[in-house]
C-alpha positions as CSV (number, residue, x, y, z in Angstrom):
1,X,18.6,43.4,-8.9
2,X,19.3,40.0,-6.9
3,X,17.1,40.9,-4.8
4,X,14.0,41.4,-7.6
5,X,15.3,37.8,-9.2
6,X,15.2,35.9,-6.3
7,X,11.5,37.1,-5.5
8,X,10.4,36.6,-9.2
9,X,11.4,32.9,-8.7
10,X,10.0,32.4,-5.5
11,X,6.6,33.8,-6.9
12,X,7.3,31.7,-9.8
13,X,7.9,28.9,-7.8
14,X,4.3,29.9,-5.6
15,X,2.1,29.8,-9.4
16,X,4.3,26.6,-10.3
17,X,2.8,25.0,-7.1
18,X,0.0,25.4,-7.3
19,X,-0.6,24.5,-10.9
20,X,1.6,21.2,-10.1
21,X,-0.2,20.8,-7.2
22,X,-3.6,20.8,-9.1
23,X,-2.3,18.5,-12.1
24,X,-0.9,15.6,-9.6
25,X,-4.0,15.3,-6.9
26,X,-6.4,15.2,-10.2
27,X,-4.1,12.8,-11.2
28,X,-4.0,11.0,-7.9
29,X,-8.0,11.1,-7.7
30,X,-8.3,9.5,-11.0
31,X,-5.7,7.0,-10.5
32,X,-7.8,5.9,-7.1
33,X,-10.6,5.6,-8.8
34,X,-9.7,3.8,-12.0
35,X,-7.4,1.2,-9.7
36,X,-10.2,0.8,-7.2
37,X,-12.4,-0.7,-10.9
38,X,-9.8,-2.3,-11.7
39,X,-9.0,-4.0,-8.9
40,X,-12.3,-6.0,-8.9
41,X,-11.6,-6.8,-12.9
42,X,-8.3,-7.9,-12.5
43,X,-6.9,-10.8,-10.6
44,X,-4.6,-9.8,-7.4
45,X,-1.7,-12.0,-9.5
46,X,-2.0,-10.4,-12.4
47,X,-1.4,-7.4,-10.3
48,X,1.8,-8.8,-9.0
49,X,2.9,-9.5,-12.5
50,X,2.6,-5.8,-13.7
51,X,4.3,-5.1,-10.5
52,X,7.5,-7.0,-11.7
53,X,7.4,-5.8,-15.7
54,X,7.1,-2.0,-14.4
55,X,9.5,-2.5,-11.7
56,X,12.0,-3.6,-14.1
57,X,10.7,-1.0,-16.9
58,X,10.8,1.8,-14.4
59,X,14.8,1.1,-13.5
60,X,15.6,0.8,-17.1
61,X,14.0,4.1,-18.4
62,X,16.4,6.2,-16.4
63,X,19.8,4.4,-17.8
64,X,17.6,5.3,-21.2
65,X,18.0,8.8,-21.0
66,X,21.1,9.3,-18.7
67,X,19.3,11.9,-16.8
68,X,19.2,14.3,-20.2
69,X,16.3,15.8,-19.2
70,X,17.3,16.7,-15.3
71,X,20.6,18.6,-17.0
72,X,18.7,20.8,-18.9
73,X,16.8,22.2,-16.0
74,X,19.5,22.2,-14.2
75,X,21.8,23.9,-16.3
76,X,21.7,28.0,-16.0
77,X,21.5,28.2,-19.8
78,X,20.3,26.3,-22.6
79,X,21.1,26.1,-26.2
80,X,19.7,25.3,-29.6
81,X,22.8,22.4,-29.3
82,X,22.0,21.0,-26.0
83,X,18.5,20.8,-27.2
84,X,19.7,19.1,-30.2
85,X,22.0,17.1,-28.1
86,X,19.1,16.0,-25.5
87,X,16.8,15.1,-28.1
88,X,18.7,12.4,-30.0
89,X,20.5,11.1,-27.1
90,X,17.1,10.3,-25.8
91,X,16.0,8.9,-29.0
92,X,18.8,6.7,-29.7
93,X,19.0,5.6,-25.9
94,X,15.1,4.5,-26.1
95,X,15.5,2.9,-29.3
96,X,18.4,0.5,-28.1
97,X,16.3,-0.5,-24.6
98,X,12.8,-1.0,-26.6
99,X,15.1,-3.7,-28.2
100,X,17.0,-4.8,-25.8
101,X,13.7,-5.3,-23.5
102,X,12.4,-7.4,-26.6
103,X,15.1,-9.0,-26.9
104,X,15.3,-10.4,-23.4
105,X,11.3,-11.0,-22.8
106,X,11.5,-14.7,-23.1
107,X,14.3,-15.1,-20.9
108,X,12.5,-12.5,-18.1
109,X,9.1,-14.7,-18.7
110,X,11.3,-17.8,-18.0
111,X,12.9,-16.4,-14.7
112,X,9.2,-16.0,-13.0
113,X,7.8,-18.5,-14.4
114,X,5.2,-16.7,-16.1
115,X,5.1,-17.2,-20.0
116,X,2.7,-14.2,-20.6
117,X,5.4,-11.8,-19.3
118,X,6.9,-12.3,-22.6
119,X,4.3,-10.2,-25.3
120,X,3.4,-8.0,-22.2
121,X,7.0,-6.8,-21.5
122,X,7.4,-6.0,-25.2
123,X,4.1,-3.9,-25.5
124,X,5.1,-2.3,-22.4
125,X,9.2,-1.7,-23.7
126,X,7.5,0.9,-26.4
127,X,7.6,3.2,-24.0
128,X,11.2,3.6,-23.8
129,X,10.8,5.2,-27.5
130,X,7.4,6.8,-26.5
131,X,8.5,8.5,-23.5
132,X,12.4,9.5,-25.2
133,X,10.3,11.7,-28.0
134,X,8.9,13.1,-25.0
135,X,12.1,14.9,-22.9
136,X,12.7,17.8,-24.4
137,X,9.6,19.7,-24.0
138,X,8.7,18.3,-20.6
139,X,12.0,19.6,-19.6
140,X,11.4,22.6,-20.8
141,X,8.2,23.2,-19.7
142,X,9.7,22.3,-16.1
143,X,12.7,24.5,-16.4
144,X,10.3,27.5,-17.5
145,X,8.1,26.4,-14.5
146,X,5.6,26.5,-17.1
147,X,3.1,23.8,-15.4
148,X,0.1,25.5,-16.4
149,X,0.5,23.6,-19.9
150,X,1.7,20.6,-18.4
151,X,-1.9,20.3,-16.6
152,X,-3.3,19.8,-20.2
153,X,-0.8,17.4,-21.2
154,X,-1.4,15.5,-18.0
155,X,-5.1,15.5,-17.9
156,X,-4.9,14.5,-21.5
157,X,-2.9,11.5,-20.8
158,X,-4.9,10.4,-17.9
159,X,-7.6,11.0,-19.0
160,X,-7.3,9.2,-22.4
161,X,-5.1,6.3,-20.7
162,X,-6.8,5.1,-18.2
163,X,-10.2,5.9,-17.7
164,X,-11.0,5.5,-21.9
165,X,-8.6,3.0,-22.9
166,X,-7.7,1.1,-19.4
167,X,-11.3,1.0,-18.0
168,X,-13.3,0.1,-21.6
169,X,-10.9,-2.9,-22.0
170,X,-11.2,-4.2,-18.7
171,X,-14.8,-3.9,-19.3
172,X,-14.7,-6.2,-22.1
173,X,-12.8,-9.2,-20.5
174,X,-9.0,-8.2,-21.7
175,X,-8.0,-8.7,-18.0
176,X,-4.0,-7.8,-17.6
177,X,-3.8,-6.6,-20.9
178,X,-6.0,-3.3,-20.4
179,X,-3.6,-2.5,-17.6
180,X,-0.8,-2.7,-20.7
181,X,-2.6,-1.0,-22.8
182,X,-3.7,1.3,-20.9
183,X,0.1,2.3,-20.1
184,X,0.6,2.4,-23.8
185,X,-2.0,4.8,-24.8
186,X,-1.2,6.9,-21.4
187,X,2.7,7.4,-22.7
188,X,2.0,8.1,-26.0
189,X,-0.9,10.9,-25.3
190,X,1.0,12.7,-23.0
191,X,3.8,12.8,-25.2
192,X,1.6,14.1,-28.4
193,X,0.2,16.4,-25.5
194,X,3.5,17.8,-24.9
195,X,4.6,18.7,-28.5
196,X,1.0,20.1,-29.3
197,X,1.3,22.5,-26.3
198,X,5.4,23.0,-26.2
199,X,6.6,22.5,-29.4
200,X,10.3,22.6,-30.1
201,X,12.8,23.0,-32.8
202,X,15.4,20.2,-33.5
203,X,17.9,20.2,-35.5
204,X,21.5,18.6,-35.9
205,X,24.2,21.5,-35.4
206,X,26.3,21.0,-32.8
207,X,24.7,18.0,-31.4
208,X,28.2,16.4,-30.5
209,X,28.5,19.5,-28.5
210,X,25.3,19.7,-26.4
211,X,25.9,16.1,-25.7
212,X,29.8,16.4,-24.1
213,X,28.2,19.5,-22.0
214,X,24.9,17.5,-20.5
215,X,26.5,14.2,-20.3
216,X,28.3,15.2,-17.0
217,X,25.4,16.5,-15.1
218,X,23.1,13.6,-16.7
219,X,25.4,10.7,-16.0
220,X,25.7,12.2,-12.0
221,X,22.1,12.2,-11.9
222,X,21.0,9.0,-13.4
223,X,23.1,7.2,-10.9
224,X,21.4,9.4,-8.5
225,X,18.3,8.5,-9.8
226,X,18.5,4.4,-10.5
227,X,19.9,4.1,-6.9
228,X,16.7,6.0,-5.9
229,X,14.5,4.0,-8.1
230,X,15.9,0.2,-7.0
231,X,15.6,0.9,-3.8
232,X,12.1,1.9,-4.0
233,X,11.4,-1.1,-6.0
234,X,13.6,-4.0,-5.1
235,X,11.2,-5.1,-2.5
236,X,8.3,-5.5,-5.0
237,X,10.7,-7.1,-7.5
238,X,12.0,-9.5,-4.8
239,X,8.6,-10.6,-2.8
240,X,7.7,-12.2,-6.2
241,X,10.9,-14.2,-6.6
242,X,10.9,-15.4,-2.8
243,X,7.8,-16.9,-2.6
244,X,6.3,-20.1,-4.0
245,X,3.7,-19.9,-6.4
246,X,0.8,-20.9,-4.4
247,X,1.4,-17.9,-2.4
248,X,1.1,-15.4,-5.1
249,X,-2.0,-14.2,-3.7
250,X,0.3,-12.6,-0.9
251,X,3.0,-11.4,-3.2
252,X,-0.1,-9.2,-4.7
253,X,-1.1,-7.8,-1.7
254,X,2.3,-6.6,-1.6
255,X,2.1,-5.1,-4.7
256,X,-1.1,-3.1,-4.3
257,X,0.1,-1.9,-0.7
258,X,3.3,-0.6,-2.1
259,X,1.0,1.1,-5.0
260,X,-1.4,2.4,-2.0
261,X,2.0,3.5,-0.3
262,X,3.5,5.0,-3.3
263,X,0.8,7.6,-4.5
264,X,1.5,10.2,-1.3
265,X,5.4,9.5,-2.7
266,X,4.3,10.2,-6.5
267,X,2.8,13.5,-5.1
268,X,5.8,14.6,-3.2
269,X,8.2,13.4,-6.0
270,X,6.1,15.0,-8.7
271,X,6.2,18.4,-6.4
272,X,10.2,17.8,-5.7
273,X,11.2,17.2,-8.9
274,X,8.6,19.5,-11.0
275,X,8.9,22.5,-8.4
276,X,11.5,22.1,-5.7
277,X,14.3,21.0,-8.2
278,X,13.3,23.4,-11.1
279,X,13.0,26.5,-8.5
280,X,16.3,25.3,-6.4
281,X,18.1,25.0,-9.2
282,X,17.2,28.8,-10.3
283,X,19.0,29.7,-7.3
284,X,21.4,27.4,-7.0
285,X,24.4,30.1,-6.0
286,X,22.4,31.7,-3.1
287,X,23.3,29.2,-0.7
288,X,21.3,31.5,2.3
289,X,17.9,31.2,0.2
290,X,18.9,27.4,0.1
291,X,18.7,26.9,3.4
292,X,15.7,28.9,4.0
293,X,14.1,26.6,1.8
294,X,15.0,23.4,2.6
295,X,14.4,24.4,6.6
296,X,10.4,25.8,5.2
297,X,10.0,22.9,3.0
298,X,10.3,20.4,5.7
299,X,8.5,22.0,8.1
300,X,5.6,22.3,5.6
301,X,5.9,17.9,4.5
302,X,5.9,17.3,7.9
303,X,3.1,18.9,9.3
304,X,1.1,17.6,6.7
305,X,2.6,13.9,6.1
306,X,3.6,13.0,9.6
307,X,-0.2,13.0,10.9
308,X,-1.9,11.9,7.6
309,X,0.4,8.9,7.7
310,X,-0.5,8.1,11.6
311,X,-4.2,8.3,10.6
312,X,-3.6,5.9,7.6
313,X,-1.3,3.4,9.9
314,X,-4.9,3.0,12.5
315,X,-7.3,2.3,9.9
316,X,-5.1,0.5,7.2
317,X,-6.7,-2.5,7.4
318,X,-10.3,-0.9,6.6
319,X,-8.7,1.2,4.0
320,X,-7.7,-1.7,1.8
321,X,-10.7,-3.4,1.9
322,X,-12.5,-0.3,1.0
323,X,-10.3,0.8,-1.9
324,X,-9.7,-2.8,-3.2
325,X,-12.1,-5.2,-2.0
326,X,-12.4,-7.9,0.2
327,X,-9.9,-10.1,-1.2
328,X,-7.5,-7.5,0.0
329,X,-8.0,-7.9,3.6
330,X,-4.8,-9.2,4.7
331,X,-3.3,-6.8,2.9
332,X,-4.0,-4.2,5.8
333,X,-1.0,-5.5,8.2
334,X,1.5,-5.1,5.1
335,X,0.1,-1.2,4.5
336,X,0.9,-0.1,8.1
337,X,4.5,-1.3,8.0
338,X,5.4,0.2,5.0
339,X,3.0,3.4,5.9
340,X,5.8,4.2,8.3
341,X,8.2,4.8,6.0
342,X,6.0,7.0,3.6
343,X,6.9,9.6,6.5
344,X,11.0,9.9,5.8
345,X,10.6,9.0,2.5
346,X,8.3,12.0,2.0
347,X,11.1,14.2,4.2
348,X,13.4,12.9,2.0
349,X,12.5,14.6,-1.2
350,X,13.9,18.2,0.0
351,X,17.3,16.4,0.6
352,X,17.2,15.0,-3.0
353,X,16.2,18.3,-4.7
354,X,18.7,20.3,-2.9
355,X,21.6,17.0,-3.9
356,X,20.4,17.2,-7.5
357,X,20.1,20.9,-7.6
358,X,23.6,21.6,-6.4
359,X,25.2,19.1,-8.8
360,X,26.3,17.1,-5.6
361,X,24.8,13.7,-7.4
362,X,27.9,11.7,-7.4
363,X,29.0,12.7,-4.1
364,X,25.8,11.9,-2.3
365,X,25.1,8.1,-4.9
366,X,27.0,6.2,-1.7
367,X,24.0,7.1,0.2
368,X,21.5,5.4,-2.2
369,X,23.9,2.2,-2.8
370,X,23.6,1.9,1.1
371,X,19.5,2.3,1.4
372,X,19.7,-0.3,-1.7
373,X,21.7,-2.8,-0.2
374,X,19.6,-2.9,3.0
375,X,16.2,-2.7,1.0
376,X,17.6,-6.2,-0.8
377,X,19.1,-7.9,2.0
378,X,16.6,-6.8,4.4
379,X,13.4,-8.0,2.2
380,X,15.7,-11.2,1.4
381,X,16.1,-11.9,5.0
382,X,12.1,-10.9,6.4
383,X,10.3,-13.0,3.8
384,X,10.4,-16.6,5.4
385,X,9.4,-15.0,8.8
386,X,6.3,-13.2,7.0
387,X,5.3,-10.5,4.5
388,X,4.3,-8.4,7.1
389,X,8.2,-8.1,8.2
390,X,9.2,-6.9,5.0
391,X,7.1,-3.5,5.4
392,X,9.0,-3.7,8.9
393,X,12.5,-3.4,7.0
394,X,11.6,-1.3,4.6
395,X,10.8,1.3,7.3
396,X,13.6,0.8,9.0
397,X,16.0,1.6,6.2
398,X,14.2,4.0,4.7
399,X,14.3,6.1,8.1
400,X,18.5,5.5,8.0
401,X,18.3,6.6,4.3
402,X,16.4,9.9,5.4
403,X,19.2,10.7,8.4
404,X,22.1,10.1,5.4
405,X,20.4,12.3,3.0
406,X,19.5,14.9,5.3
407,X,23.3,15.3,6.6
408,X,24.8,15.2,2.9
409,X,22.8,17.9,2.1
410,X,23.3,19.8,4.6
411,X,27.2,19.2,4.1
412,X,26.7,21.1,0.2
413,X,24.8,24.3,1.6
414,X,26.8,24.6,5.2
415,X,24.1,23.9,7.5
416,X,23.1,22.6,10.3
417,X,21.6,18.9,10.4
418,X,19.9,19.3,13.6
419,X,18.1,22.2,12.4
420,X,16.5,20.4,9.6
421,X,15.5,17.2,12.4
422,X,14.1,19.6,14.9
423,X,12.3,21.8,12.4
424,X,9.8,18.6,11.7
425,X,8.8,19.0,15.8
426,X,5.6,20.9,14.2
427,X,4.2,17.7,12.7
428,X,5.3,15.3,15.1
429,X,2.9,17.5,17.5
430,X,0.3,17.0,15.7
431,X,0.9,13.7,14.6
432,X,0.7,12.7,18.4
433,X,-2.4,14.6,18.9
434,X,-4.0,12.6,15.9
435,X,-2.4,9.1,17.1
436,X,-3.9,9.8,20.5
437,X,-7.3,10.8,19.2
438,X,-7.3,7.7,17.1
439,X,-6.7,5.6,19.9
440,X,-9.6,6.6,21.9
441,X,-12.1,6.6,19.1
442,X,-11.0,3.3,18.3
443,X,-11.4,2.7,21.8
444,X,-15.1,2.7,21.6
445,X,-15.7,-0.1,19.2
446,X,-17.6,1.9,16.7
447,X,-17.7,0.3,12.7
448,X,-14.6,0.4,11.1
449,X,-16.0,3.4,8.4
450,X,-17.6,5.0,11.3
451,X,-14.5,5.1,13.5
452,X,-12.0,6.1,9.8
453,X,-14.5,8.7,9.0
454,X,-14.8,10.3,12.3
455,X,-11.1,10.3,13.1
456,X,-10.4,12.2,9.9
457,X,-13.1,14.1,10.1
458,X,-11.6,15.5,14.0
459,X,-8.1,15.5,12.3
460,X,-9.4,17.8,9.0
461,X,-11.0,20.2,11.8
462,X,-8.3,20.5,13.7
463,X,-6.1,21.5,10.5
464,X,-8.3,23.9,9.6
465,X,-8.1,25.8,13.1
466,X,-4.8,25.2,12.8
467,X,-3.9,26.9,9.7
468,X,-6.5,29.7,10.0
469,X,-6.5,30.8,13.4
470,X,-3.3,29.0,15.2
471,X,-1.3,29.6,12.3
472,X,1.7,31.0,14.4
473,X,2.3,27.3,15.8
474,X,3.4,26.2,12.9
475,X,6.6,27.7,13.4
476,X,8.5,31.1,13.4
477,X,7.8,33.5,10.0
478,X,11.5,32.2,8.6
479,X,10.2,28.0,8.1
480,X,6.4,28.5,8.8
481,X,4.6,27.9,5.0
482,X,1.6,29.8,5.7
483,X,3.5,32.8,6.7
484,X,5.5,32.4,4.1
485,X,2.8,32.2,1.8
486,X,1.0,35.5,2.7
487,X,4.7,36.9,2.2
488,X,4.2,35.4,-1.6
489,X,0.6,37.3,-2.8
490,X,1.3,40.7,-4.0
491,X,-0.2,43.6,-2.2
């Protein structure tokens, strides 16, 4: 009976992948497109403005709910009262930060400098409400692996968001203030989305209850979570602050690179925290399937990040200009720094999931208060020597965050570290192969889109061959994903 269970999630798991798979790369494709219009209607400050209010925004939203939604897919069963419980805990917790964030707008617009961070922050501090009404049924929909109806919310809000709302007002001359708006009518559509397609019954019995029981897991994994979060954003937060006005041109290059940098993260954090988290959680008790998991899981990331982020660190400089403009040419040298660290921060997700699914949040917060301290003090200590350094340290730590997650959670499951380093040797193959073949093409001197489009034309090919003919050097059947995924299809 185990037996059956565990292979219903897993299959579960296999549909919920590939539905979450589809929702976030439409998302992603739409988000390139609409920030690529953007970019040439919007100033590069303004940019670096939004950067800062989301930042901050971003941080706050996970003290707002105190990880509520996390403990109800983590938890093995869930109640009409911890439903209750989530639901006005969120509420209550989003009213007081949409005032407190209105509150404190004048002073924040003050600190930079910038008086029209004031209304903006307080349009975009709705969304602490917004996004509260919001948890339950995204929460369940995750914990059901439901995804299939969390495409339609998605698209919905996307959709709706930016490409109506975002991309008619830039049109008209609104400048920063269709980005804000944009994120307005985004939150609120997906959370209408959500109830239209998920709707969920609240009430107020036992509330005090379903609170006490959530509160535990939810306070564990917000730590967890801001840790995460600052240390992801304190360099975007800080560039802004270290640098004179006059060079705010550069602190929005930083901005934009760190959005380029973050989208393969969003996909991988969407997939971890949607999928990986919901699924591990399901098994949380079979420690064996565990480490199966994380051992396939990482072999699967890095054969597909390690050598898309190699191609990306060669032609960075091309790839901003093409995605943003020309004013976004010095951007280039900042993308490959930090391009570096999309590889361990990508590997990095498994070690979360695992943490979060195994209720090892607290133990495993030390790790994230480290990675934070050197993000801070690092960025603090690169900025006079150049903005390119920064991407440097941020690599840097984010490669010593990776190493600490990766033994912590190994530590929870009884594993073996090692294993989960050498398992990545798949992609590192084939990230050397595509370095290499790089190299020589740029070599010959060819145009920069010439020489980009070649080199990932060689490196799709060679993926291709890989996965349908080669597919045995990938790995052994126990970590190798394609293998693992012909073991999914029913006969």
């Amino acid at each position: 009976m185990g037996h059956l269970c565990v292979m219903s999630t897993t299959k579960a798991m296999i549909r919920g992948f590939s539905w979450n798979t589809l929702t976030v790369v439409l998302q992603v494709v739409i988000q390139l497109v609409y920030t690529a219009i953007m970019a040439r209607w919007i100033a590069p400050a303004d940019f670096a403005m939004m950067g800062v209010v989301l930042s901050m925004m971003g941080f706050a939203e996970i003290f707002s709910q105190v990880g509520i939604g996390p403990a109800i897919i983590q938890r093995k069963e869930t109640e009409q009262h911890h439903i209750n419980g989530a639901f006005w805990t969120a509420l209550g917790l989003g009213l007081v930060f949409t005032l407190g964030f209105n509150f404190s707008a004048p002073f924040i617009a003050s600190a930079y400098g910038m008086p029209a961070l004031k209304s903006i922050t307080q349009v975009v501090s709705t969304s602490f409400v917004i996004s509260a009404l919001g948890v339950v049924p995204r929460s369940l929909m995750m914990k059901r692996l439901e995804f299939k109806s969390f495409f339609y919310s998605s698209m919905v809000s996307i959709v709706g968001g930016n490409i109506v709302v975002g991309l008619l007002l830039a049109y008209w001359g609104y400048g920063v203030w269709a980005y804000v708006w944009a994120l307005f009518a985004q939150n609120a559509l997906m959370t209408i989305a959500m109830w239209w397609n998920d709707p969920v019954k609240i009430g107020w019995h036992k509330t005090q209850q379903g609170i006490r029981e959530l509160l535990h897991y939810g306070v564990g994994s917000t730590l967890f979570n801001a840790l995460n979060y600052a240390a992801t954003k304190v360099d975007v937060t800080l560039v802004p602050l270290g640098l004179p006005s006059q060079q705010w041109i550069a602190a929005g290059w930083y901005e934009r690179s760190a959005y380029v940098v973050s989208l393969p993260i969003t996909i991988m954090a969407k997939l971890s925290d949607n999928v990986l988290f919901s699924g591990m959680s399901k098994m949380q008790d079979d420690v064996e399937k565990l480490r199966k998991m994380v051992l396939m899981v990482t072999n699967a990331l890095s054969i597909v990040i390690i050598p898309i982020s190699i191609w990306v660190i060669f032609h960075a400089k091309f790839i901003m200009v093409l995605y943003l403009g020309d004013q976004y040419e010095g951007a280039g040298v900042i993308l490959q720094y930090l391009f570096v660290g999309v590889i361990f921060r990508t590997l990095n997700r498994v070690s979360d999931a695992l943490l979060r699914a195994k209720d090892a949040t607290f133990r495993a917060s030390w790790i994230k208060v480290i990675y934070v301290g050197m993000m801070g003090l690092g960025t603090w200590w690169m900025l006079p020597h150049g903005i390119q350094y920064v991407g440097g340290v941020i690599a840097l730590s984010t490669a010593v965050h990776y190493f600490m997650g990766a033994w912590m959670g190994q530590r929870v499951i009884g594993g073996s570290f090692w294993e989960v380093l050498w398992v990545s040797r798949y992609g590192w193959m084939i990230g050397a192969v595509t370095a290499l073949m790089c190299g020589v093409i740029q070599m010959l001197h060819l145009s920069s889109l010439f020489s980009a489009t070649l080199s990932l034309v060689l490196l799709a090919i060679m993926m291709v061959i890989l996965v349908l003919r080669f597919s045995r050097w990938l790995g052994p059947a126990s970590i190798n994903p394609m293998m693992m995924m012909k073991k999914g299809k029913p006969h």
